[in-house]
PDB file of N, CA, C and O in Angstrom, chain B, residues numbered from 101:
ATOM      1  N   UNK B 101      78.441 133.178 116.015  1.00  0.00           N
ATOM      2  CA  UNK B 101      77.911 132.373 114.948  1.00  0.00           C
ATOM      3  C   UNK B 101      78.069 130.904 115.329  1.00  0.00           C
ATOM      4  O   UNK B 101      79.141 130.503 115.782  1.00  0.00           O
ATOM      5  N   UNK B 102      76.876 129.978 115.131  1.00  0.00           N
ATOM      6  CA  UNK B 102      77.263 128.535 115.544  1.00  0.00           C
ATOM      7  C   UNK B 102      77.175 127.724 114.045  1.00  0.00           C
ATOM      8  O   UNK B 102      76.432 127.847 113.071  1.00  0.00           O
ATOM      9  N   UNK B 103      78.548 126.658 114.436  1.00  0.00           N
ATOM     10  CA  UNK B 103      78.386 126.086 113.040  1.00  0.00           C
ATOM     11  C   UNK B 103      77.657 125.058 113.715  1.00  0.00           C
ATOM     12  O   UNK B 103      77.668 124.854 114.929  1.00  0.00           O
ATOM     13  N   UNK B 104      76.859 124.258 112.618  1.00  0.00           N
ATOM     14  CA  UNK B 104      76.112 123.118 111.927  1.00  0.00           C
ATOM     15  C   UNK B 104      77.199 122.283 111.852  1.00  0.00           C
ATOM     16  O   UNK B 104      78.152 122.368 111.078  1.00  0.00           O
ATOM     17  N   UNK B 105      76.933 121.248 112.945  1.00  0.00           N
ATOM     18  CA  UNK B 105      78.001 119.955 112.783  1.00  0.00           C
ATOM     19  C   UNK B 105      77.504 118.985 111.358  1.00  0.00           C
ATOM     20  O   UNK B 105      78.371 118.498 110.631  1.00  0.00           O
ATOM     21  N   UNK B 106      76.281 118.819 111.127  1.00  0.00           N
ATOM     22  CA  UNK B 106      75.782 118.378 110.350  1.00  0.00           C
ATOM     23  C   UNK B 106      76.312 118.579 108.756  1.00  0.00           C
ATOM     24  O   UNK B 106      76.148 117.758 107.853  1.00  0.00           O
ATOM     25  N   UNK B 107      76.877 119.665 108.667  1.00  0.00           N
ATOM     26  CA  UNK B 107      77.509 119.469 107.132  1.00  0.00           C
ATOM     27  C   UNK B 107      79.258 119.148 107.008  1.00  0.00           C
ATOM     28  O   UNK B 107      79.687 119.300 105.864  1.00  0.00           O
ATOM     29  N   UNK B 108      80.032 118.831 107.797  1.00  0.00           N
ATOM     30  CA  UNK B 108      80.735 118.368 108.057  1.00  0.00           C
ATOM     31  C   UNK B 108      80.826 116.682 108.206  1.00  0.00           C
ATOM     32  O   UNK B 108      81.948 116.177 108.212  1.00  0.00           O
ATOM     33  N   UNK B 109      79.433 115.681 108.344  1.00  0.00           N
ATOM     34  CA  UNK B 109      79.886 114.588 108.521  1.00  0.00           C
ATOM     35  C   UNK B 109      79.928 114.149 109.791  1.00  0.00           C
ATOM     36  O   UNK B 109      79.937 114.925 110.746  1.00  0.00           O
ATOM     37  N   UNK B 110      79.955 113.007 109.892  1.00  0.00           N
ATOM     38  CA  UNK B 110      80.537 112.236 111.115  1.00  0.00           C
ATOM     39  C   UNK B 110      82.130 111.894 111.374  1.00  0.00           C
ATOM     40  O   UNK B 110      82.990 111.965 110.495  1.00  0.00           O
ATOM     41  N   UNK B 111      82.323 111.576 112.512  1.00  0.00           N
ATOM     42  CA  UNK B 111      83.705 110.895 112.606  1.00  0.00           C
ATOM     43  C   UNK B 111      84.043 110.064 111.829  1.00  0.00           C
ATOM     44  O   UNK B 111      85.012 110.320 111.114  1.00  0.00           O
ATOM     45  N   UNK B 112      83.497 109.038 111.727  1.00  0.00           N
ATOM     46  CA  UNK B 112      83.491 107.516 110.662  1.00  0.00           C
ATOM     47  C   UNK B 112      83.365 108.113 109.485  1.00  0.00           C
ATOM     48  O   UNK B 112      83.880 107.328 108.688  1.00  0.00           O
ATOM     49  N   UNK B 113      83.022 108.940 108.972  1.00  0.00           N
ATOM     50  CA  UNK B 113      82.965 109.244 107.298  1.00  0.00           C
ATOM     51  C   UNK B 113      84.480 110.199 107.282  1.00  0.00           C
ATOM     52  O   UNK B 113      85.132 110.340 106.248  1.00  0.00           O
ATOM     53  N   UNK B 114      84.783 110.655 108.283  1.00  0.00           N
ATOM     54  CA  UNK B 114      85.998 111.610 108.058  1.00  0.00           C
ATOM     55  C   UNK B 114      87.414 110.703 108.067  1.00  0.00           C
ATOM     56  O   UNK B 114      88.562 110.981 107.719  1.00  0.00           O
ATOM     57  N   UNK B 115      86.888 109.662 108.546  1.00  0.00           N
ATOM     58  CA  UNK B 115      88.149 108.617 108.613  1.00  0.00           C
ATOM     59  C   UNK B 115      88.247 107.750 107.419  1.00  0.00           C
ATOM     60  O   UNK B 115      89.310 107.285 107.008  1.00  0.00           O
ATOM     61  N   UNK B 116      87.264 107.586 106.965  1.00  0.00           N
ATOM     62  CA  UNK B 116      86.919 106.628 105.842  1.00  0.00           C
ATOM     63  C   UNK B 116      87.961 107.654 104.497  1.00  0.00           C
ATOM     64  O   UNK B 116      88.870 107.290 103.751  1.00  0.00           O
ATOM     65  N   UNK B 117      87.545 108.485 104.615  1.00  0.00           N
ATOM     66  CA  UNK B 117      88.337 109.689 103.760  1.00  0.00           C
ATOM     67  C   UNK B 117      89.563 109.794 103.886  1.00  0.00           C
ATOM     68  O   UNK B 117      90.330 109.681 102.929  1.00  0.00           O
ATOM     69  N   UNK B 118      89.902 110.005 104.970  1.00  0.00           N
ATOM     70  CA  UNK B 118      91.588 110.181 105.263  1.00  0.00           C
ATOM     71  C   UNK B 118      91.935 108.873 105.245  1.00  0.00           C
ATOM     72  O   UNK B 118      93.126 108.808 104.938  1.00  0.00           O
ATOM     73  N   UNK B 119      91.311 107.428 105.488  1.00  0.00           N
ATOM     74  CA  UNK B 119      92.293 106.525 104.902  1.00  0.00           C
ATOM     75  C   UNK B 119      92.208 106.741 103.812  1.00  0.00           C
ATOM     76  O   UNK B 119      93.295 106.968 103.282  1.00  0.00           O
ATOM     77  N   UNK B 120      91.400 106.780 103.206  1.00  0.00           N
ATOM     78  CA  UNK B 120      91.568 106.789 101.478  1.00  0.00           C
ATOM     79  C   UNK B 120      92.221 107.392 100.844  1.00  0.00           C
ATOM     80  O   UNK B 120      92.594 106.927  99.767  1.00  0.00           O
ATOM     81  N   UNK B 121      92.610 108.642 101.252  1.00  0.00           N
ATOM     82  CA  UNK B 121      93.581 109.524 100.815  1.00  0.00           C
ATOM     83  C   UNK B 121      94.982 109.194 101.050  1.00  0.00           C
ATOM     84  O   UNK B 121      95.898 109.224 100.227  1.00  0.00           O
ATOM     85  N   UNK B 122      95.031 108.837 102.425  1.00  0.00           N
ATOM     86  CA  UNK B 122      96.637 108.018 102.642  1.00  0.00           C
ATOM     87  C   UNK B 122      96.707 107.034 102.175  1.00  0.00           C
ATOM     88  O   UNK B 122      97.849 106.576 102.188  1.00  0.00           O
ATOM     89  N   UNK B 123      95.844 106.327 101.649  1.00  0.00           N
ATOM     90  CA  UNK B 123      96.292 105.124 100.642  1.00  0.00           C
ATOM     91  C   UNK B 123      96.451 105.534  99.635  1.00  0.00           C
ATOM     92  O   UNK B 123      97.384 104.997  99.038  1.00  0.00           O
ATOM     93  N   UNK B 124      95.842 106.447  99.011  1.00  0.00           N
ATOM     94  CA  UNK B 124      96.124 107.149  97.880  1.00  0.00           C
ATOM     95  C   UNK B 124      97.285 107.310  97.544  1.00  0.00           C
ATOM     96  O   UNK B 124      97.811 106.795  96.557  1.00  0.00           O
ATOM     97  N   UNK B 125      97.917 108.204  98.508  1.00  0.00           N
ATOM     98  CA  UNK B 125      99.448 109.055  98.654  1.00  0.00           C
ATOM     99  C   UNK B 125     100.160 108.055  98.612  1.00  0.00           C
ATOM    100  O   UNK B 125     101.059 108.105  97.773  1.00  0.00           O
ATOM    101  N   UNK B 126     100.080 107.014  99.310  1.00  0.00           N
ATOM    102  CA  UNK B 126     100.963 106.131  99.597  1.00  0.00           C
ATOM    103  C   UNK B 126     101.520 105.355  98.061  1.00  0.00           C
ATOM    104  O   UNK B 126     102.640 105.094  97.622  1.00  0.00           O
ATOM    105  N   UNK B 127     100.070 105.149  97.521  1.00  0.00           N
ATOM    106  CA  UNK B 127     100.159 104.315  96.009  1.00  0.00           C
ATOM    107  C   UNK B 127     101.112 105.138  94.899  1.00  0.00           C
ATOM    108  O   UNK B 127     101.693 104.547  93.989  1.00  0.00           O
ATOM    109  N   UNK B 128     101.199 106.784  95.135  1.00  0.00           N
ATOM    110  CA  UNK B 128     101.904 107.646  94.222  1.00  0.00           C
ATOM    111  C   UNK B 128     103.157 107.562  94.873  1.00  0.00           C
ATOM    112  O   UNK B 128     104.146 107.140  94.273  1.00  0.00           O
ATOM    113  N   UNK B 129     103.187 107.869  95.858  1.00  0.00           N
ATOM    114  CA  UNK B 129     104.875 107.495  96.239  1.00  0.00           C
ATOM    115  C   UNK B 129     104.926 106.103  95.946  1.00  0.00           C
ATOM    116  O   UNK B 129     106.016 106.076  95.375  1.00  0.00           O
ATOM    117  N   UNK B 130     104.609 105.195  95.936  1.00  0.00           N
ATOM    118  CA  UNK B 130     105.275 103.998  95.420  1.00  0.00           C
ATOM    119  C   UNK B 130     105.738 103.850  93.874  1.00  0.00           C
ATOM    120  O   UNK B 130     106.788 103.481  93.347  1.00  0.00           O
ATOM    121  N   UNK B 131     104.535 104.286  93.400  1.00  0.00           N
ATOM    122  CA  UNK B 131     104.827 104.432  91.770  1.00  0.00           C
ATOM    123  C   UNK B 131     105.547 105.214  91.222  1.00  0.00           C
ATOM    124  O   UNK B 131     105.776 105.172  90.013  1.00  0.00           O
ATOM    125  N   UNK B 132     106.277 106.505  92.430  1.00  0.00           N
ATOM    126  CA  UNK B 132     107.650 107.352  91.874  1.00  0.00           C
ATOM    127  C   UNK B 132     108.670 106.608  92.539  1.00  0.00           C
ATOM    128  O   UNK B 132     109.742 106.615  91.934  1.00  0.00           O
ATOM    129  N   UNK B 133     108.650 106.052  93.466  1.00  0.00           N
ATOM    130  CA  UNK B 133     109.888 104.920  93.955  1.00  0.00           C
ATOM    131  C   UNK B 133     110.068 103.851  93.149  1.00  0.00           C
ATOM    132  O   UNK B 133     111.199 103.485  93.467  1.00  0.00           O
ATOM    133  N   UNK B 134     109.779 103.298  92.519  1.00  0.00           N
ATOM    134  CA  UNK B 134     109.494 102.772  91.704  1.00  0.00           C
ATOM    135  C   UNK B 134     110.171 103.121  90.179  1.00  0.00           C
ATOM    136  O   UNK B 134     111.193 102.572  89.767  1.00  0.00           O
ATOM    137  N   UNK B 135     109.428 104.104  89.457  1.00  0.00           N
ATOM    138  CA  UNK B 135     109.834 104.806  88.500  1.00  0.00           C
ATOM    139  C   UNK B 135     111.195 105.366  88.927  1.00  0.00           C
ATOM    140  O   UNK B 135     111.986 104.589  88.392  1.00  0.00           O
ATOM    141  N   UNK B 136     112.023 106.436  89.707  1.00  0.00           N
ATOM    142  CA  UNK B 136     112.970 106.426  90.178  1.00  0.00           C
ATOM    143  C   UNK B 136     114.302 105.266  90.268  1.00  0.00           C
ATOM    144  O   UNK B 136     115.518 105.280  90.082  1.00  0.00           O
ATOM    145  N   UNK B 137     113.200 104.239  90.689  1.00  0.00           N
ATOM    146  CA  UNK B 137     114.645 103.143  91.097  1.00  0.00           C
ATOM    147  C   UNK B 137     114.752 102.486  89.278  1.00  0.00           C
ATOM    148  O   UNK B 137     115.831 101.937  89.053  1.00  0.00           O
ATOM    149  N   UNK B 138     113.747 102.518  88.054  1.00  0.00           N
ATOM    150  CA  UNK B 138     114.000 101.997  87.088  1.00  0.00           C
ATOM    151  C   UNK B 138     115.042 103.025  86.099  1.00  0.00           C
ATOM    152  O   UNK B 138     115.740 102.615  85.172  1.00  0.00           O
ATOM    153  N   UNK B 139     114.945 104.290  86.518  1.00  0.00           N
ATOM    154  CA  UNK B 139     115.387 105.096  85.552  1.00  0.00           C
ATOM    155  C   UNK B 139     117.115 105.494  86.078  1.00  0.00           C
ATOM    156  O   UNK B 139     117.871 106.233  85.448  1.00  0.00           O
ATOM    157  N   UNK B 140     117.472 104.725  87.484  1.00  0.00           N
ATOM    158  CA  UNK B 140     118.785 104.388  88.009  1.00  0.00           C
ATOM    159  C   UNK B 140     119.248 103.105  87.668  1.00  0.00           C
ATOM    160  O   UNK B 140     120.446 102.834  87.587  1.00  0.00           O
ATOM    161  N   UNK B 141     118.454 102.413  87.493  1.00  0.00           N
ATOM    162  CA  UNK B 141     119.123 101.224  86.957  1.00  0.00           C
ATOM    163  C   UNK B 141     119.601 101.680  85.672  1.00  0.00           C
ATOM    164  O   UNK B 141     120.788 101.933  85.465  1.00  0.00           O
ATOM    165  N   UNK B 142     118.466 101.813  84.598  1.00  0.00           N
ATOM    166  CA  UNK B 142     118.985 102.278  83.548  1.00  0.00           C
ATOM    167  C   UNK B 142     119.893 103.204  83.404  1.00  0.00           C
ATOM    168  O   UNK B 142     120.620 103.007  82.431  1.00  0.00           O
ATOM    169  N   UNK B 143     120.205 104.495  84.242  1.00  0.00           N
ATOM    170  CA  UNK B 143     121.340 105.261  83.787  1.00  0.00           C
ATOM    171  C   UNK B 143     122.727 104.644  84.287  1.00  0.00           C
ATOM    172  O   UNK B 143     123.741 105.125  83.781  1.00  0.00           O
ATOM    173  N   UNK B 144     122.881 103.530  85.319  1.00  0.00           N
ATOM    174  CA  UNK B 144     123.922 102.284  85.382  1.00  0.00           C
ATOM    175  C   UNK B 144     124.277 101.808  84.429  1.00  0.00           C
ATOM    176  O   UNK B 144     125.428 101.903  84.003  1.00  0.00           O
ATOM    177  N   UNK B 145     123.355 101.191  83.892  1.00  0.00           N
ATOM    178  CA  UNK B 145     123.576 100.456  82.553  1.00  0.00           C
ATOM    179  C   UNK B 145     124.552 101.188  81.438  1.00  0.00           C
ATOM    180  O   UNK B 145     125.592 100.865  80.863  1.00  0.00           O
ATOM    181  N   UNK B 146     123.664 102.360  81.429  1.00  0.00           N
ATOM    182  CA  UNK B 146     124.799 103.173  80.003  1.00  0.00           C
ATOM    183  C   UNK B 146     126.063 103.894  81.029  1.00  0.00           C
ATOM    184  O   UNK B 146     126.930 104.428  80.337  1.00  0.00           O
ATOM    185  N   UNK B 147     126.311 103.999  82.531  1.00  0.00           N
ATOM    186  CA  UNK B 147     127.414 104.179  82.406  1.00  0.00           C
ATOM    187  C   UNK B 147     128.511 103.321  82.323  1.00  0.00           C
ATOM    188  O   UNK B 147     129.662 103.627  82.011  1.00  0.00           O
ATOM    189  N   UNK B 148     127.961 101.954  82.700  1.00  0.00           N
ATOM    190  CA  UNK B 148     128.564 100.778  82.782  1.00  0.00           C
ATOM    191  C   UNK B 148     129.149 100.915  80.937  1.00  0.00           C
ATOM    192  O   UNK B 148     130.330 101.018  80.603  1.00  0.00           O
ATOM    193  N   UNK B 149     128.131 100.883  80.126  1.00  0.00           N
ATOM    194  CA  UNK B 149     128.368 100.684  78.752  1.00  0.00           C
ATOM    195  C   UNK B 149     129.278 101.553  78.375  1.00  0.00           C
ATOM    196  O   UNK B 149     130.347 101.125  77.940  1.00  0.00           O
ATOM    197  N   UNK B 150     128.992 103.214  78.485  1.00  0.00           N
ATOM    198  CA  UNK B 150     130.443 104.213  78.028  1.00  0.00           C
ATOM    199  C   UNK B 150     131.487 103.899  78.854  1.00  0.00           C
ATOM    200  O   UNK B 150     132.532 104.113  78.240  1.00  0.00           O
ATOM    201  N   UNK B 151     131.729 103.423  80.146  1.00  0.00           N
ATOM    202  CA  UNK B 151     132.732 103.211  80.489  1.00  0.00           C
ATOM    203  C   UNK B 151     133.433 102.326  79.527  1.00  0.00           C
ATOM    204  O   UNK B 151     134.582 102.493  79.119  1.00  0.00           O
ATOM    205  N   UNK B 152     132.780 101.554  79.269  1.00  0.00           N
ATOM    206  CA  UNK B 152     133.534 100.218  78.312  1.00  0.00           C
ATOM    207  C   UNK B 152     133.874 100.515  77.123  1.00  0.00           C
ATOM    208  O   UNK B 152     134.912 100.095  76.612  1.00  0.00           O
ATOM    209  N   UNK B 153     132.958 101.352  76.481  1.00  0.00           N
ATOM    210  CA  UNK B 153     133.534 102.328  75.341  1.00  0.00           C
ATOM    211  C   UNK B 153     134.636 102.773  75.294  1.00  0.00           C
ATOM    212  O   UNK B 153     135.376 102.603  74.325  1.00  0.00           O
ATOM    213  N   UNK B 154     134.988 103.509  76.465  1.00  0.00           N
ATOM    214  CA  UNK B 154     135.964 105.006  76.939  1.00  0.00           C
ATOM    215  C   UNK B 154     137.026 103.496  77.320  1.00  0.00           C
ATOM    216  O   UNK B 154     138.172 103.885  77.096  1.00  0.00           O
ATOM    217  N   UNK B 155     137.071 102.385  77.665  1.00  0.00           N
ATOM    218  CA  UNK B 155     138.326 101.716  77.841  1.00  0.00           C
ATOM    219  C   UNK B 155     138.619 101.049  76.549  1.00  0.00           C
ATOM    220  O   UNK B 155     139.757 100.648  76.301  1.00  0.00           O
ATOM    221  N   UNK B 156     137.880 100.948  75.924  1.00  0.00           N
ATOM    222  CA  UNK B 156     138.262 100.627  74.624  1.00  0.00           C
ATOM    223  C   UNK B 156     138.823 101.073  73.796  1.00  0.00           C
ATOM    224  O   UNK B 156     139.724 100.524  73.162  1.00  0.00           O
ATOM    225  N   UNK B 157     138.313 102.369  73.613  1.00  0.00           N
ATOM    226  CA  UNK B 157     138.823 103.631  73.038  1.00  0.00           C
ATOM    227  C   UNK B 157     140.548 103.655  73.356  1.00  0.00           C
ATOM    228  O   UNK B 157     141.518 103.322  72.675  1.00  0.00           O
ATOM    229  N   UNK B 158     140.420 104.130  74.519  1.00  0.00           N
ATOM    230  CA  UNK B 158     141.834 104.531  75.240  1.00  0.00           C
ATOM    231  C   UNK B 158     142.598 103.333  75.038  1.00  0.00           C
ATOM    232  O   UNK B 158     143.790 103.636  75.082  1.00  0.00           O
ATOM    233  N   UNK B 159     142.450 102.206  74.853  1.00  0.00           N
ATOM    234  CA  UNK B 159     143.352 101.052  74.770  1.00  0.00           C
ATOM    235  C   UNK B 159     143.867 100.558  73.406  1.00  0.00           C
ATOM    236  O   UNK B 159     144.882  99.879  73.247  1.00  0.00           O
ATOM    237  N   UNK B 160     142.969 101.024  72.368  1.00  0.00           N
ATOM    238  CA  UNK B 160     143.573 100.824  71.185  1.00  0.00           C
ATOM    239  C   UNK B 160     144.552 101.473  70.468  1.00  0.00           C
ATOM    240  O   UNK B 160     144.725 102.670  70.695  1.00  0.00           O
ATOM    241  N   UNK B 161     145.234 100.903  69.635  1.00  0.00           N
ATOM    242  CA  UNK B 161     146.587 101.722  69.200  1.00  0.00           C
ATOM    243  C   UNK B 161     145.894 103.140  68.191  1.00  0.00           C
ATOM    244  O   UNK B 161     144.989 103.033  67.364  1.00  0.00           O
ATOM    245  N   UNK B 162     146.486 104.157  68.492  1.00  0.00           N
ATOM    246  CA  UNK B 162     146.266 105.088  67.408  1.00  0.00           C
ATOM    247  C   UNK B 162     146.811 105.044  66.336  1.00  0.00           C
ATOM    248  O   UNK B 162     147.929 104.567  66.145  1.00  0.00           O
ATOM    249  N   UNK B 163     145.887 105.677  65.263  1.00  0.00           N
ATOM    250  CA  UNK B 163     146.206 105.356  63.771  1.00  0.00           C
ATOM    251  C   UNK B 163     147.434 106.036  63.232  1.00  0.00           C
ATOM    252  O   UNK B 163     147.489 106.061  62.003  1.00  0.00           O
ATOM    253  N   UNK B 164     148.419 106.586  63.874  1.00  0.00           N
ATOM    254  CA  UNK B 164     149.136 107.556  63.646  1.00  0.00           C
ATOM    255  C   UNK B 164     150.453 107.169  64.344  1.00  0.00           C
ATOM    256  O   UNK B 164     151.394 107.961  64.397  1.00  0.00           O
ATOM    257  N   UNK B 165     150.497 106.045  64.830  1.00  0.00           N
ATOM    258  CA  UNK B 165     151.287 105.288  65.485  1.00  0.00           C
ATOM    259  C   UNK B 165     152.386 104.649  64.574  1.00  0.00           C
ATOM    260  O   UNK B 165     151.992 103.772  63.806  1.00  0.00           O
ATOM    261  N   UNK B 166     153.593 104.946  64.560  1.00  0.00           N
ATOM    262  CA  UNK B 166     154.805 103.849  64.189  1.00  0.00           C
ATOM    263  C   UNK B 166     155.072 102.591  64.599  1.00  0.00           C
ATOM    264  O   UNK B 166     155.591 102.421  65.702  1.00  0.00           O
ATOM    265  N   UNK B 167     154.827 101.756  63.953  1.00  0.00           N
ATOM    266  CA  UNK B 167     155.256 100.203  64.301  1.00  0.00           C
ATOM    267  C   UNK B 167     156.560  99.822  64.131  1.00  0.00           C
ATOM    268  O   UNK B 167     157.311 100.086  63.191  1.00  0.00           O
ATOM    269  N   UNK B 168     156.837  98.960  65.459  1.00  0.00           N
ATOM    270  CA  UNK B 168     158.197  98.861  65.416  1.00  0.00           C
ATOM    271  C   UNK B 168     158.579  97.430  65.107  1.00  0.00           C
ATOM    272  O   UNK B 168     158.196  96.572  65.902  1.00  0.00           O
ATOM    273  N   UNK B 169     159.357  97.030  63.949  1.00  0.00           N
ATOM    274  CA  UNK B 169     159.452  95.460  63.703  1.00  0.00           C
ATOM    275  C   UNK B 169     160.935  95.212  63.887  1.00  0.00           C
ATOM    276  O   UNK B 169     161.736  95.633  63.053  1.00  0.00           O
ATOM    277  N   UNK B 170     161.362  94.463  65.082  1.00  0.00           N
ATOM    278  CA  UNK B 170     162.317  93.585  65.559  1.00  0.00           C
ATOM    279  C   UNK B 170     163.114  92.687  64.504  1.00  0.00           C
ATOM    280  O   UNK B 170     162.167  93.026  63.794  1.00  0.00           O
ATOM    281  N   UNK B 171     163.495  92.302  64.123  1.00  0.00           N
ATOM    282  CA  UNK B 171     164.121  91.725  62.972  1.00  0.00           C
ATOM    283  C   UNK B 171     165.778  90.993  64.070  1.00  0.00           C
ATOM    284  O   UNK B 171     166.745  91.591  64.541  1.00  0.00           O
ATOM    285  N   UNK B 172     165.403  89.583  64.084  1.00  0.00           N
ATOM    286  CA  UNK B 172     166.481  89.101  64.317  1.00  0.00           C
ATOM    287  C   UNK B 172     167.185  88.842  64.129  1.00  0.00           C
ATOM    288  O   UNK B 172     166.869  87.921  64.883  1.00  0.00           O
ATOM    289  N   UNK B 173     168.462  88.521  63.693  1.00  0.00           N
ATOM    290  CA  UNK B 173     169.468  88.557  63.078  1.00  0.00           C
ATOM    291  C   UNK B 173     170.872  87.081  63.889  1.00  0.00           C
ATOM    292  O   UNK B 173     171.629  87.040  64.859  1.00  0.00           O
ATOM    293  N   UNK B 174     170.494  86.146  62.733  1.00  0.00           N
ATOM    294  CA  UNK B 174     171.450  84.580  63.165  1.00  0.00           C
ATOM    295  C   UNK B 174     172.614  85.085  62.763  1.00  0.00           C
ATOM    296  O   UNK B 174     173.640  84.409  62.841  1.00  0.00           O
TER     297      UNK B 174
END
């Protein structure tokens, strides 16, 4: 059986295509690198923030705590 080069195109139209397509690809990986690097910043942010929570937390006196008053005595 012989194929028909003719419905296939030329060289120059097959290239014209495959750049276009690798520019294509290229533009979606950028726009998930991208999206990726914003949605790491942001999950920084809130761990940065609960961390600061969680030291806050842990640093304050509990409500259940006895206070101890010193009383000096001249």
């Amino acid at each position: 059986m012989k194929i028909q080069r003719n419905n296939f195109g030329n060289a120059r139209e097959r290239g014209v295509v495959a750049t276009v397509l690798f520019i294509a690809l290229l533009a979606i990986m950028l726009i998930l690198v991208t999206a990726e690097s914003r949605a790491l910043f942001h999950l920084h942010r809130e761990i940065k923030f609960l961390e600061q929570q969680q030291v806050k937390r842990l640093n304050s006196v509990p409500t259940n705590s006895v206070s101890v008053v010193n009383f000096e005595s001249k």
